[in-house]
C-alpha positions in Angstrom: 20.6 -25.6 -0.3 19.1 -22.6 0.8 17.0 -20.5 -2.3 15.5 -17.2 -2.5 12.7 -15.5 -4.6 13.5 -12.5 -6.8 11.3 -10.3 -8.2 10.5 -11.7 -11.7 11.1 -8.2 -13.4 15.0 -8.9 -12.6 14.7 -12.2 -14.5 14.0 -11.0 -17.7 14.3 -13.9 -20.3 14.9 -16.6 -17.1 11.3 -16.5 -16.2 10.2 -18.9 -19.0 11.3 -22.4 -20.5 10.3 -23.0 -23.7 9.9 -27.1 -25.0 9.1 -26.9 -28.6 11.3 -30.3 -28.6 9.8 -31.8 -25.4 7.0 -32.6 -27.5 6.1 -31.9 -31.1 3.6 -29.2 -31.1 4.0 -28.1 -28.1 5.2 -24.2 -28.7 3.8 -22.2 -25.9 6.2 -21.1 -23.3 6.2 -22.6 -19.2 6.9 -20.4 -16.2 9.7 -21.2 -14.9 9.6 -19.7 -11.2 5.2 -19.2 -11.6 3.0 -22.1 -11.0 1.4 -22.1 -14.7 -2.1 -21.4 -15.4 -2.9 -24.8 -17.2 -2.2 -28.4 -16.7 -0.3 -30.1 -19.2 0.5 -33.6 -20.4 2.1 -36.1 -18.0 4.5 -37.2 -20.5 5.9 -33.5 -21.5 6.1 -32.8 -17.8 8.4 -35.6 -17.7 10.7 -35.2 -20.4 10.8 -31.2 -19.9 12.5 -32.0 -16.5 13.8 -35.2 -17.8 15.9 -33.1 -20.2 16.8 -30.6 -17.6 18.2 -33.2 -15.6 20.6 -33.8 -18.1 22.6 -30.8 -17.2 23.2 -32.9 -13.5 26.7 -34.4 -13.7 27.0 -38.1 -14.7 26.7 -40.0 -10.7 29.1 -42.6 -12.0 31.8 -40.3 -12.2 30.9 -38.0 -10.0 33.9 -38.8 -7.4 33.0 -36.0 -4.9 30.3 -37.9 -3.0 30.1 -40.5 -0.3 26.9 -41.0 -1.5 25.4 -44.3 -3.0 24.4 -44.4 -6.5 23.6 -47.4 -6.8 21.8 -50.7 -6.1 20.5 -53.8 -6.9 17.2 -54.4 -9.4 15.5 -55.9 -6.4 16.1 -53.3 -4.1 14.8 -50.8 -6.3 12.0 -52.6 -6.7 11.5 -52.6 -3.0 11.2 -48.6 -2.8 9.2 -48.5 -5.5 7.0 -50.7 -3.0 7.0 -48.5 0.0 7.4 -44.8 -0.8 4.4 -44.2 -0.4 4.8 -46.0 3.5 5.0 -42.8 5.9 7.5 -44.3 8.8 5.9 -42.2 11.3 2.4 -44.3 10.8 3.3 -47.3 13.1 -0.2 -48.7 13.5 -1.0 -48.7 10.0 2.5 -50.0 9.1 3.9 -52.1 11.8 6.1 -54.2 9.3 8.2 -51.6 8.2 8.2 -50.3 12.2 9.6 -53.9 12.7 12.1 -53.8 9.9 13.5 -50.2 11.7 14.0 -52.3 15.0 15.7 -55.2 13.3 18.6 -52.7 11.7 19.0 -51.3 14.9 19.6 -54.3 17.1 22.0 -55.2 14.0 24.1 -52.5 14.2 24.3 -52.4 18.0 25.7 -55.9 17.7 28.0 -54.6 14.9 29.1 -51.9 17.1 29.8 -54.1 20.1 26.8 -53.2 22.0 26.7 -55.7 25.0 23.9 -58.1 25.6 23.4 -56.5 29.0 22.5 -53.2 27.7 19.7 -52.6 26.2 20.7 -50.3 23.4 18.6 -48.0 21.7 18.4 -46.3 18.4 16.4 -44.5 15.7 16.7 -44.2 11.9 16.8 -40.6 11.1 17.2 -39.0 7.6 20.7 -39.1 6.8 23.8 -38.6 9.6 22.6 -34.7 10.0 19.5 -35.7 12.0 21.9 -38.5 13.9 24.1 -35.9 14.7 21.8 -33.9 16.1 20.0 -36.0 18.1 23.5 -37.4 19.1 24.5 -34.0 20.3 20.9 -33.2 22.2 21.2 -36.7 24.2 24.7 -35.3 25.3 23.9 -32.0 26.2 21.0 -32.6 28.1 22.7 -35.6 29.6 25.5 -33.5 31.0 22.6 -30.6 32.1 20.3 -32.6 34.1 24.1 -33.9 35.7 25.3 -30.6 36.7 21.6 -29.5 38.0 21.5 -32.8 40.5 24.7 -31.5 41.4 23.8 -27.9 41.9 26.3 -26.7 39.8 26.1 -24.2 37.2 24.6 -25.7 34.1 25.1 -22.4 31.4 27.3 -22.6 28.3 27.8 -26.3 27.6 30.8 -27.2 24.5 31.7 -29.6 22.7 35.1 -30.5 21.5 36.3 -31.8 18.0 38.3 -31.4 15.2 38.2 -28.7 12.8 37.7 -31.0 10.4 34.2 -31.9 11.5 31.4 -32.3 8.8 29.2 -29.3 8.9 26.4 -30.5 10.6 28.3 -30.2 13.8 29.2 -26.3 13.3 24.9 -26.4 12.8 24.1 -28.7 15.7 26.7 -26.2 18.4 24.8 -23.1 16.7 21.0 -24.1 16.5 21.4 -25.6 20.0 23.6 -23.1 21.2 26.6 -25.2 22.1 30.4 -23.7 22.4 32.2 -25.6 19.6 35.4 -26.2 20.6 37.6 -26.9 17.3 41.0 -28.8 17.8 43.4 -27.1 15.1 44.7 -29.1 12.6 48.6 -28.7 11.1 50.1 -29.2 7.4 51.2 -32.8 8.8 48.3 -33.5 10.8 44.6 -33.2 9.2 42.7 -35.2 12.2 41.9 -34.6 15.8 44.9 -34.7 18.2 44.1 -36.2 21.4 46.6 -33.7 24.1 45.0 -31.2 22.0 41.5 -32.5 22.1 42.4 -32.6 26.3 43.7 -29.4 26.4 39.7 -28.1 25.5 37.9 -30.4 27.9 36.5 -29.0 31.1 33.6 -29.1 33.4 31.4 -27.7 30.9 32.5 -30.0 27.7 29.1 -32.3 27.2 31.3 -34.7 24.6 34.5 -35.2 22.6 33.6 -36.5 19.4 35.6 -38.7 17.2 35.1 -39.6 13.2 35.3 -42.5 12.2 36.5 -41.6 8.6 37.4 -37.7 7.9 35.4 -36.5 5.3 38.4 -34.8 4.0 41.0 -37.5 3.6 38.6 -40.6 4.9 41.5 -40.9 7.9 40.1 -42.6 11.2 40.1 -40.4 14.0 42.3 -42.1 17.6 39.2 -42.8 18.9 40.6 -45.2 21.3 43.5 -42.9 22.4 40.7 -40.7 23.3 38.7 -43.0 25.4 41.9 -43.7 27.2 42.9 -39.5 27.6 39.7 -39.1 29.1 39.6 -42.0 31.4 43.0 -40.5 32.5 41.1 -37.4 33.0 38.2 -38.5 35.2 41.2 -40.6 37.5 42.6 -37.0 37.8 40.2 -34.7 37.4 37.0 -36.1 37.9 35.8 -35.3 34.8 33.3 -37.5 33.1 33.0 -37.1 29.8 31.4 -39.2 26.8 32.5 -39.9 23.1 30.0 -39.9 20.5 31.3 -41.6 17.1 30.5 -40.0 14.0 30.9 -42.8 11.8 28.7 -41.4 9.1 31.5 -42.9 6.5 33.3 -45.5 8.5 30.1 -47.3 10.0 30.0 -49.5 7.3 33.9 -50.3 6.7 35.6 -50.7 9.9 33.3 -53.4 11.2 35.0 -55.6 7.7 38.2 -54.2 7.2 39.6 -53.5 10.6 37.2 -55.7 12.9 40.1 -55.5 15.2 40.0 -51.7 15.4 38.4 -50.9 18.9 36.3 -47.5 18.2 32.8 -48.7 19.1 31.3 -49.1 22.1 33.6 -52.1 23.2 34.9 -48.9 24.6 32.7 -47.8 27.2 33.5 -44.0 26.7 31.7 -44.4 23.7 28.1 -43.4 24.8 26.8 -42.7 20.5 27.5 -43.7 17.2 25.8 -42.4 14.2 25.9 -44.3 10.5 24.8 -42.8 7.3 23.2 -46.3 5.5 23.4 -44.2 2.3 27.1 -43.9 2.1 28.7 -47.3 2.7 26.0 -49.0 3.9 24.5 -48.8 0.4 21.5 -47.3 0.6 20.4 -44.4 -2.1 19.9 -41.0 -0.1 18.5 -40.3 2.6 18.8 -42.5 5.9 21.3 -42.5 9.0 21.2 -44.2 11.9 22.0 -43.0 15.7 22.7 -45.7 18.2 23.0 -45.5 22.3 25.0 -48.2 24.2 22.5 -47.7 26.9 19.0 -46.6 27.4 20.3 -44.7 30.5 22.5 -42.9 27.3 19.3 -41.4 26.3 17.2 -39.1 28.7 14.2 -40.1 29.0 12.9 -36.2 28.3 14.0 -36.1 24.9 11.4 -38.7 23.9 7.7 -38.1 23.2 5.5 -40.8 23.5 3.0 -39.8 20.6 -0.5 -41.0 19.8 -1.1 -40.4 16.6 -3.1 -42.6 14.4 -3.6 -45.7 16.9 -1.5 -46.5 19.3 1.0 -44.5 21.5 4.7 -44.7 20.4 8.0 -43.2 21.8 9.9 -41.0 19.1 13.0 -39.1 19.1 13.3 -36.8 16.1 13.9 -33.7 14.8 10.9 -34.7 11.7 8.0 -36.1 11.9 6.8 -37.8 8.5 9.3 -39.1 6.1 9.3 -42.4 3.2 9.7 -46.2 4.8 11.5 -47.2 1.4 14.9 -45.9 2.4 14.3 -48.1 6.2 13.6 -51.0 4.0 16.3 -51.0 1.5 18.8 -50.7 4.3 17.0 -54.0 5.5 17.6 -55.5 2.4 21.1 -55.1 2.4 21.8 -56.2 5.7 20.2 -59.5 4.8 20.8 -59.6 1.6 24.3 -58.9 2.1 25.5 -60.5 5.2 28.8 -59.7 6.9 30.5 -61.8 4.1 28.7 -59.3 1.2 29.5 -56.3 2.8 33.2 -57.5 3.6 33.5 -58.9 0.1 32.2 -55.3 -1.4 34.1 -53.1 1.1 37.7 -55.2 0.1 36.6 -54.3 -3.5 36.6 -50.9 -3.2 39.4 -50.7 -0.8 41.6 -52.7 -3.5 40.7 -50.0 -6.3 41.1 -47.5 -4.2 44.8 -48.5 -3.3 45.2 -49.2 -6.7 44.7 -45.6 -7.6 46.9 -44.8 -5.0 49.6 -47.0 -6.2 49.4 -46.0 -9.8 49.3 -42.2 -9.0 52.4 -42.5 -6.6 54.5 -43.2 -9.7 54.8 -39.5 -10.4 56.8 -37.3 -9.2 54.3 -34.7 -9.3 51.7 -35.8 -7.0 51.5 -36.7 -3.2 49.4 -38.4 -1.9 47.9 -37.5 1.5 45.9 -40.6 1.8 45.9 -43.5 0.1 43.0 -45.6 0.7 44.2 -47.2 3.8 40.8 -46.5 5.8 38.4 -45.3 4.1 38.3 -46.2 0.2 39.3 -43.2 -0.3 42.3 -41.3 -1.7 43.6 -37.9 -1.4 45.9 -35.9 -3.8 48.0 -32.5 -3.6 50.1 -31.6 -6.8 53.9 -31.4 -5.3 55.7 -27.8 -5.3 54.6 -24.9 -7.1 54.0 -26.2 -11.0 51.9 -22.8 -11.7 48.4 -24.4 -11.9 46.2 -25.7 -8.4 44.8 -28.2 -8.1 41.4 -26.3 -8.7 43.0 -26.1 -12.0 43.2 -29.6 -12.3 40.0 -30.4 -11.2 38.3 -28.2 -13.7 40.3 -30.1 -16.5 38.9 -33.4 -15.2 35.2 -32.2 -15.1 35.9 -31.2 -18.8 36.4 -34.7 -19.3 33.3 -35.8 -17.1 34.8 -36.6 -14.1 34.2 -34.8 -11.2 36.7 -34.9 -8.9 36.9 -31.9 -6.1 39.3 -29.9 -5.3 39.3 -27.9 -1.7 41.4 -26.9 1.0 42.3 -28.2 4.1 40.0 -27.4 7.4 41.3 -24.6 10.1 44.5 -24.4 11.0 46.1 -26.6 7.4 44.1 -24.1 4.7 47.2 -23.8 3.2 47.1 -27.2 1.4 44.8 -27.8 -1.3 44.1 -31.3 -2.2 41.7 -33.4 -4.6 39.7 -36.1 -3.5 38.6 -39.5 -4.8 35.9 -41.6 -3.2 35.8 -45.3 -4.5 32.1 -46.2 -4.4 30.1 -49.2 -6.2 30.3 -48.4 -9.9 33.5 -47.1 -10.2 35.3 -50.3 -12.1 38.7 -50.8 -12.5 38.3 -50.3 -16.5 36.9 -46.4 -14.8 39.9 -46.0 -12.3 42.5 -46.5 -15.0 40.9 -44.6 -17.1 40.8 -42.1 -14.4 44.3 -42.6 -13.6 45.3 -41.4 -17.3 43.3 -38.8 -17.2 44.7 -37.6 -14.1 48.4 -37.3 -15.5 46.6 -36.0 -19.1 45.1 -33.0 -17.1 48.7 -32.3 -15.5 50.9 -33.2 -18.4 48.1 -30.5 -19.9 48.6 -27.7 -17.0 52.1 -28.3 -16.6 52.5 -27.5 -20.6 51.6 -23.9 -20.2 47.8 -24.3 -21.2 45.5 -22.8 -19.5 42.0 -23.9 -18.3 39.3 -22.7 -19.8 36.6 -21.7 -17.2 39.0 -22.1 -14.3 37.8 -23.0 -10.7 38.7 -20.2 -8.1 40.1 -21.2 -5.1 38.0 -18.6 -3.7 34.8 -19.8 -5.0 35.4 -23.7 -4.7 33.8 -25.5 -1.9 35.2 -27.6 0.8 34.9 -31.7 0.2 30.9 -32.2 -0.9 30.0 -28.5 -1.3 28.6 -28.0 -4.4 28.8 -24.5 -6.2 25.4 -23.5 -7.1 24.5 -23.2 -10.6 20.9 -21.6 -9.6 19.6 -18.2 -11.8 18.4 -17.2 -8.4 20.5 -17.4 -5.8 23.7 -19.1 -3.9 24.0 -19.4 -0.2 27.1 -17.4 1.3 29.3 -19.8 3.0 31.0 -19.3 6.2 34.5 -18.0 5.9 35.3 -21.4 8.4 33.8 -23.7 5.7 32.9 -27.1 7.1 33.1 -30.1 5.1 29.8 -31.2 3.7 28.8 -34.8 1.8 
């Protein structure tokens, strides 16, 4: 989130918070934007913010995010251990170095790296830095291709679907990339492959494929797109990679649909990137970026830094960040096994279809996705009953839920759905409870009451934006909203 400063004249009463309950006694106002003059106790620090904080929406019914929100004791325990660890300090921390290069040559197997390659990959914080460095790997790839070739080696794209998380509209503009965006349609809300084709050209650095839309949690043809462009260098001679962003799916494919060939058992697929804090199971923020091949990864992208000891090679867009989210993905990849992460991914695929099957009972509703990839399930309200489903979602955050409502990406913003994303925590006690509330908050609209504090359509964010409650500022969004987690 982006955030401004004002001048405190234009704040009037905001400037100050005043705790007379944080702590008896306690009478004398805080700055609220000002760094205050005086220290004050640790505990009224705490339960000034700690109160605050209250106004956050409940993360067990907060529906909207991919996001885990929770884990076990013992993996708490072991972040309380490390955060103060700083990853980048290999010499002083080799352990947790070694832990990093364990869940990488994990998730290469996972993926289907072969034994002959020698894979290589990076944690990063969260898919955004994957991404990027995914999309760097390919462009300078392609460039230093074109340049041996003596061809020209200006204005690179990259081609994917409009319904792309944002960090891809931000990797194409800070690294001034052509995006390319395959349109989507009121019956289609992923990537088309003879669309996708229709794009691709000497110039195109990658296709990418998702591995789990973040608007309906859908899988991308990622295999029919490995086989278009294969067709494509026979004809064309045009040899282009697929990098898989499988920042939802990383973690569910592999145990629900080992079958499903979207990894790099297809040797289009050059890059994957994972976010380990959706379904792998980690608490915000780490991602993953894999390469099926050194080669995949030019060799000018990587420093080899001495810093604090030894020399080390690094690829990132950071430079210091916490060890604690490295190690709790470790501990869930032992801890877990493929038979925990199976066991907990059928789980939440069950509830999920279960919300599905329950809500399919009305006449009212249709369902655009019903759990079938993804844990996930996606709503529109059938017709025109006089209430949107921004309507509806307002209703259910009245209740506590929060459940968002947005429309579809470029060319299908016509239909407006509401999303549910099953995640550890949500029971099946919650999803029928959910479930009632859901027909509740119709049966309410559809009676001729209105809501409240309805949420415009205009206002309301595509799937994971958040509308800004800050006394400061809000960040204008792009009139092409991307979806964000």
């Amino acid at each position: 989130m982006l955030s401004a400063k004002v001048p405190l004249e234009e704040l009037n009463d905001d400037r100050m918070v005043v705790p007379t309950y944080a702590k008896r006694g306690l009478s004398q106002a805080v700055p609220r934007y000002e760094i205050p003059e005086d220290a004050m106790p640790a505990d009224v620090a705490y339960q000034l913010i700690h109160d605050e904080l209250n106004l956050d929406g409940n993360p067990t019914l907060n529906l909207a995010t991919f996001v885990t929100t929770w884990m076990d004791d013992e993996a708490d325990r072991l972040m309380a251990e490390t955060m103060t660890k700083n990853a980048i300090d290999w010499d002083e921390y080799p352990q947790s170095v070694e832990l990093q290069d364990r869940c990488v040559n994990m998730l290469a197997r996972l993926y289907g790296a072969p034994e002959h390659h020698r894979s290589v990959g990076c944690a990063t914080v969260g898919s955004s830095e994957a991404i990027h460095l995914g999309g760097l790997a390919m462009k300078w790839r392609w460039r230093k291709a074109r340049e041996a070739a003596g061809k020209d080696a200006t204005k690179p794209n990259l081609v994917m679907g409009a319904n792309v998380q944002v960090c891809w509209e931000k990797f194409a503009r800070y690294f001034d990339v052509e995006p390319r965006y395959v349109p989507l349609s009121d019956e289609r809300f992923v990537i088309g492959v003879d669309e996708a084709m229709a794009l691709v050209d000497e110039h195109t650095i990658g296709v990418v494929g998702i591995l789990g839309s973040t608007y309906t949690g859908e899988y991308e043809p990622i295999a029919a797109l490995s086989a278009a462009l294969d067709r494509l260098e026979r004809d064309l001679g045009l040899d282009v990679p697929i990098h898989v962003d499988a920042a939802s799916g990383g973690f569910v494919a592999p145990f629900l649909a080992p079958e499903l060939e979207w990894d790099f058992r297809l040797p289009r697929v050059r890059s994957i990137n994972v976010s380990g804090h959706k379904y792998g199971l980690v608490y915000p923020g780490v991602g993953w970026v894999l390469w099926q091949d050194a080669a995949d990864l030019p060799e000018e992208l990587i420093f080899e830094v001495d810093y604090l000891g030894g020399s080390h090679a690094n690829f990132s867009l950071n430079f210091s960040r916490g060890a604690s989210q490295i190690v709790a993905q470790y501990y869930n990849l032992l801890r877990l096994g493929k038979s925990g992460y199976k066991a907990v991914m059928e789980a939440l695929s069950d509830t999920a279809r279960w919300i599905a099957s329950e809500l399919a009972r009305r006449d009212d509703i249709k369902l655009v996705a019903a759990g079938t990839d993804l844990p996930v399930v996606c709503l529109a309200l059938v017709g025109s009953p006089g209430f949107s489903a921004f309507d509806l979602s307002a209703i259910l955050r009245q209740r506590g839920w929060i459940v968002p409502a947005y429309k579809m990406a470029p060319d299908a913003e016509n239909v407006e759905v509401l999303r549910i994303v099953v995640r550890e925590g949500l029971s099946r006690d919650l999803a029928s409870e959910l479930v009632y509330d859901i027909g509740a908050a119709i049966d309410h609209l559809a009676g001729g009451r209105s809501v409240e504090q309805p949420a415009s359509p205009a206002a309301s964010p595509a799937p994971g934006h958040r509308v800004g409650t800050s006394r400061v500022t809000r960040a204008k969004a792009s009139p092409k909203t991307r979806a964000v987690c």
